[in-house]
C-alpha positions in Angstrom: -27.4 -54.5 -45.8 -25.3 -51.8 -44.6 -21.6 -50.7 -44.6 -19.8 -49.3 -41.1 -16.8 -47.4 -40.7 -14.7 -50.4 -41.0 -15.9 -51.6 -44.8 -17.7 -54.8 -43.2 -20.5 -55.8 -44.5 -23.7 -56.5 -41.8 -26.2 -58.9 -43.3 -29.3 -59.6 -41.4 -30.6 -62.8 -43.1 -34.4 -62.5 -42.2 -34.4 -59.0 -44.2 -32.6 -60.2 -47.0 -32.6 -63.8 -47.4 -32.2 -64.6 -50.7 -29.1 -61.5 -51.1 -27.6 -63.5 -47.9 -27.5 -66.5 -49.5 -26.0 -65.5 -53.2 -23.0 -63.4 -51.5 -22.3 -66.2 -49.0 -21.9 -68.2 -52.0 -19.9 -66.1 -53.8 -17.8 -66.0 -50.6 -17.4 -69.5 -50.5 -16.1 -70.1 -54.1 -13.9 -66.7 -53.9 -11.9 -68.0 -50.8 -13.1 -65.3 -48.8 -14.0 -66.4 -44.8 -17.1 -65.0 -43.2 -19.2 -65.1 -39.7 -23.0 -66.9 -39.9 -25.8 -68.0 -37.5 -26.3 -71.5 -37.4 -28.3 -73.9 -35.6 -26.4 -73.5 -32.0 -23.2 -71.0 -32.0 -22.4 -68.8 -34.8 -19.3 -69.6 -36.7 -16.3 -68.4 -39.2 -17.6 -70.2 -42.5 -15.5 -70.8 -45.5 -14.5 -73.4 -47.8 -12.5 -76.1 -46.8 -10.8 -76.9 -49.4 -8.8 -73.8 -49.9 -5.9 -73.8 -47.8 -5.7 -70.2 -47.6 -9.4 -69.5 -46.6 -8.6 -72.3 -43.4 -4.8 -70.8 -42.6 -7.0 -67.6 -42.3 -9.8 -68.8 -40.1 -6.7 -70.6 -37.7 -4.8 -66.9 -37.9 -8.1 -65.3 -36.8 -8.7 -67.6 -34.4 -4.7 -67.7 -33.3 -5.6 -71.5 -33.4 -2.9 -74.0 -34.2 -3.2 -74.8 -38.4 -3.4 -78.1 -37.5 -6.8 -78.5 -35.6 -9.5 -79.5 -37.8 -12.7 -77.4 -38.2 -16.1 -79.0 -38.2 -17.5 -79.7 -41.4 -21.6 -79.0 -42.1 -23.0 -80.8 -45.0 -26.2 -80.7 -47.0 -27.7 -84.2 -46.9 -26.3 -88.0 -46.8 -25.9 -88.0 -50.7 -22.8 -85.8 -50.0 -21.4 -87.6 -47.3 -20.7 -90.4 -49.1 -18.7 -88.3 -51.7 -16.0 -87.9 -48.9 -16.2 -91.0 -46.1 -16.4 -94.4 -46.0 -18.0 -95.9 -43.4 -17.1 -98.9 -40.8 -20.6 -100.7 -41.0 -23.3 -99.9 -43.0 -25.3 -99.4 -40.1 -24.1 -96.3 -39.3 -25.4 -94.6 -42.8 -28.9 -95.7 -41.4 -28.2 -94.3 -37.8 -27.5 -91.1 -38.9 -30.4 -90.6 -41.1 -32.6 -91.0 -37.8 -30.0 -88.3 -35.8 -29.7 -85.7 -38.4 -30.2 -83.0 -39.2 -29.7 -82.3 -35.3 -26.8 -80.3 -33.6 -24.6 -83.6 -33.5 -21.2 -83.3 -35.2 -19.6 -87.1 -35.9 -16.3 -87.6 -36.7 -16.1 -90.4 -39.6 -13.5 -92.2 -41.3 -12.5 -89.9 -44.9 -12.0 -91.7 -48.0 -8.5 -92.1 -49.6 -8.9 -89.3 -52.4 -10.6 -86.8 -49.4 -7.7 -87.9 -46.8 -5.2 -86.8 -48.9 -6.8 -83.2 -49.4 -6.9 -82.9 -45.9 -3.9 -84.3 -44.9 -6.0 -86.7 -42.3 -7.6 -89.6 -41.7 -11.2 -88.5 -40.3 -13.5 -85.4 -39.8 -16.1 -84.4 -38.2 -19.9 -83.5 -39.8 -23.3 -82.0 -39.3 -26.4 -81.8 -41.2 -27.5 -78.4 -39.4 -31.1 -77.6 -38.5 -30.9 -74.2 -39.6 -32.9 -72.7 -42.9 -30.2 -70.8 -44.1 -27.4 -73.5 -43.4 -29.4 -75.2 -45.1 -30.1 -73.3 -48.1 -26.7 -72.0 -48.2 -25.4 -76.0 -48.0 -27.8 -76.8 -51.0 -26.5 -74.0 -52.9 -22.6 -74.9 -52.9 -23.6 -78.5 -53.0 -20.4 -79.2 -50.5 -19.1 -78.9 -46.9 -18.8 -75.5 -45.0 -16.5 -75.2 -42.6 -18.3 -74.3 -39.3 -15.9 -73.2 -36.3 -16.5 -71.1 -32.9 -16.7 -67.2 -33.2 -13.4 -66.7 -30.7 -9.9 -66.2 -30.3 -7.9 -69.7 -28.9 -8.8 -70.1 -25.5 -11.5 -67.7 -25.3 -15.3 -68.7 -24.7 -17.7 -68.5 -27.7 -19.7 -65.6 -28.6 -22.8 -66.0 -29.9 -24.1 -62.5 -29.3 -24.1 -60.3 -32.7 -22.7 -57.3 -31.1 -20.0 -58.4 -29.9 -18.7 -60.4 -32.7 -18.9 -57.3 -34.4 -16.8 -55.6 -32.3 -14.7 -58.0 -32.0 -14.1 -59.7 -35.1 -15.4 -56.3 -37.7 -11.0 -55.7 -38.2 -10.7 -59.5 -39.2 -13.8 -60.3 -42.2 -15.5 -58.5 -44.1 -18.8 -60.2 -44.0 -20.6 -61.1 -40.9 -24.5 -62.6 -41.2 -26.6 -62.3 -38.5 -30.2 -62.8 -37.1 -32.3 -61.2 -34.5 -34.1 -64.4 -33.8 -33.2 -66.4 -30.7 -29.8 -68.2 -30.9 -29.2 -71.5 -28.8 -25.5 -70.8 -27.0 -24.5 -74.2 -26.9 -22.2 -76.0 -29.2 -22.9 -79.1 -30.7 -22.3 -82.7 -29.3 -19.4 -84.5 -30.9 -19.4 -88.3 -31.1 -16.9 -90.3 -32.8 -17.7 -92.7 -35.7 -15.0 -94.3 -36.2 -15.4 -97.7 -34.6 -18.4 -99.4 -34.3 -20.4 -97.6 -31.8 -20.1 -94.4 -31.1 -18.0 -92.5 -28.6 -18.8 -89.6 -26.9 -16.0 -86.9 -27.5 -17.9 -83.1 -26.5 -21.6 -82.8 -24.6 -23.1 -80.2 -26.7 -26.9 -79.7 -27.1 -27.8 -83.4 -27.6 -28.2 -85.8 -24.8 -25.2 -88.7 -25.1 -28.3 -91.3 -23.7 -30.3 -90.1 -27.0 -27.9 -90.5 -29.2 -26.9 -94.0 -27.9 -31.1 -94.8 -27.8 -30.9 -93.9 -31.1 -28.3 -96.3 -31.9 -29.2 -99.2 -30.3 -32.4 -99.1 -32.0 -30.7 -99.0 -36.0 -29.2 -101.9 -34.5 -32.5 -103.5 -33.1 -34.1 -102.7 -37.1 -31.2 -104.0 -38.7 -31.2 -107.1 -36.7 -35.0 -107.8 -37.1 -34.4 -107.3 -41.3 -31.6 -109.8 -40.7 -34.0 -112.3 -39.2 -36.3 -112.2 -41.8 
């Protein structure tokens, strides 16, 4: 860990993995926003349900307050404290998608749509080991959102978030291992089948082959 001139904290998460993943956490419950690797761009992180840790992600990001952020998630178990769904199905179709850079928007449940002020959002179950770990530890969502101002393309490249971003948080976690530069595919899950919104990483064509053969399973059970 080390400090620069501006007081922000540089974690490299392969050095100090376990460090990483306590402050992170302590991050996350204090309100505080931060930068992380995950598994395509890196992203602001905080928790989304403190208004004041999102109005400062949008203020960063000179993003209108009322986009939504993408939402990662540990596992299916916490999912289903937040959504409902609009078949059964779809619980099965996104055990056999995730966890895979593919962000789905789903329908929120009454209690969660009121936090939010909306009636869907979107989430991932990230293939990333410290996502993951981190995810495990809070036991709820992470907000996972672009490194860049509105209108500006993404960086991914550790440098020059720094440089960028090193005035606006005080905690940024990197890696030197290889990051993917490409954001995740967005489908919405809000209908029956699901609707292609963003090409990201994932192949549409997979995601519908995927799909198509919950539905094949399902039908054969339904046979029997």
């Amino acid at each position: 860990m080390t400090l620069d001139k501006q007081s922000t904290n540089e974690i490299n998460i392969d050095d100090d993995f376990e460090s990483a993943l306590k402050l992170a956490y302590k991050l996350y419950y204090s309100g505080s926003t931060f930068i992380y690797p995950t598994d395509t761009i890196y992203g602001f992180g905080a928790n989304p349900f403190n208004k004041e840790a999102i109005d400062e992600i949008s203020r960063i990001k000179q993003r209108s307050e009322d986009k939504k952020y993408i939402l990662l998630i540990p596992g299916i178990d916490t999912l289903m404290r937040y959504c409902k769904f609009v078949d059964d199905i779809h619980v099965d179709f996104l055990m056999r998608i995730w966890p895979n850079p593919i962000s789905v928007i789903l329908p929120l449940n009454t209690e969660t749509a009121e936090i939010f002020e909306c009636e869907s959002a979107a989430f991932r179950i990230p293939a990333h080991h410290f996502c993951q770990k981190l995810l495990e530890t809070i036991s709820a969502p992470l907000i996972s959102t672009s490194v860049n101002r509105s209108g500006e393309p993404p960086l991914n490249d550790y440098e020059n978030i720094l440089q960028e971003f090193r005035d606006d948080v005080k905690t940024i976690f990197y890696s030197h291992k290889t990051q993917q530069r490409i954001s995740s595919t967005v489908i919405d899950l809000t209908s029956q089948r699901p609707v292609l919104i963003r090409q990201g990483r994932m192949s549409y064509s997979f995601i519908t082959q995927e799909f198509n053969e919950t539905v094949a399973e399902y039908s054969k059970k339904a046979g029997k």
